[in-house]
C-alpha positions in Angstrom: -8.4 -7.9 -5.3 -8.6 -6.5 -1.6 -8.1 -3.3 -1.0 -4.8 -2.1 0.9 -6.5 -0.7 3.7 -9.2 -2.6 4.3 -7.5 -4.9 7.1 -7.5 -1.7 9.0 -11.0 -0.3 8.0 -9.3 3.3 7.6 -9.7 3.6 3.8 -11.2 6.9 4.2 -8.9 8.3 7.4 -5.9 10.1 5.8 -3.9 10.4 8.6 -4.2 6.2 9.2 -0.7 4.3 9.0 -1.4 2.1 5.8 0.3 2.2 2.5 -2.7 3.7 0.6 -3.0 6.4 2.7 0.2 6.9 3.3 0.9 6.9 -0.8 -2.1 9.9 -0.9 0.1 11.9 2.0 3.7 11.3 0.4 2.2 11.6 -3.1 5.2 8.5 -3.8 4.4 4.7 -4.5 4.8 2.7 -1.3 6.1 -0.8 -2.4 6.1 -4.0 -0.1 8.4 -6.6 -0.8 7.2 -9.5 1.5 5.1 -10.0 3.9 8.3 -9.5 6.8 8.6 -6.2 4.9 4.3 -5.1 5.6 4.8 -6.6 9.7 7.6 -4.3 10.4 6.2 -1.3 8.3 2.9 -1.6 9.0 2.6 -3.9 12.4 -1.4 -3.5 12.5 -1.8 -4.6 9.1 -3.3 -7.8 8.9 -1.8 -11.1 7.3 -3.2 -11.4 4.0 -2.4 -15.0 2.6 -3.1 -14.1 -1.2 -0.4 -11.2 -1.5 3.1 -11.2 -0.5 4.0 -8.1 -1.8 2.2 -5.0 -2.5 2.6 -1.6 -4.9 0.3 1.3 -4.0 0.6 4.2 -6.4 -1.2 7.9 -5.7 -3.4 8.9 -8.3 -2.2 12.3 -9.0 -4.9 15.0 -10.1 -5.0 18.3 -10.6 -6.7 19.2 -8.0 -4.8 16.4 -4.8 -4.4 13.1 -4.6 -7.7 11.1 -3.5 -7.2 7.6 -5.0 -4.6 4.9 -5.1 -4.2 1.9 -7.8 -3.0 -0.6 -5.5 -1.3 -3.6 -7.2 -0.9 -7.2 -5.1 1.5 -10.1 -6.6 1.6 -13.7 -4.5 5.3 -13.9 -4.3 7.4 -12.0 -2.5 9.1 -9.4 -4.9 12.3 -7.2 -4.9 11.5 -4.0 -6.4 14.2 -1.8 -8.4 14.7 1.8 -8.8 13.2 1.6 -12.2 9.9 0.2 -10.5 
């Protein structure tokens, strides 16, 4: 699976606007329902035909968040509440 960020090549700058990075900031999930939904979020993200919607959840440590599990499905997805 391809990473969130690497369309932008900022994996490791935490003050880039993508979701993983943004996720480590917020220390919340960032969830991406289509690929409408990443253009007007994130307008510098690249397309990504494999993934239509994306969940990027902070690993949360003791000592900060560093990491993100980053989850990709093909179809575009409405996520809930519960999610």
């Amino acid at each position: 699976m391809r990473s969130a960020d690497s369309a932008a090549g900022a994996a490791g700058k935490p003050t880039a606007q993508v979701p993983a990075t943004e996720a480590i900031r917020t220390n919340t999930a960032i969830f991406i329902e289509s690929a409408g939904d990443r253009a007007t979020r994130y307008p510098h993200f690249d397309a990504d035909p494999t993934h239509a919607a994306f969940v990027v959840v902070p690993m949360l440590l003791a000592e900060g968040t560093r990491a993100v599990v980053a989850f990709g499905f093909a179809e575009p997805r409405t996520f809930s509440d519960g999610d």
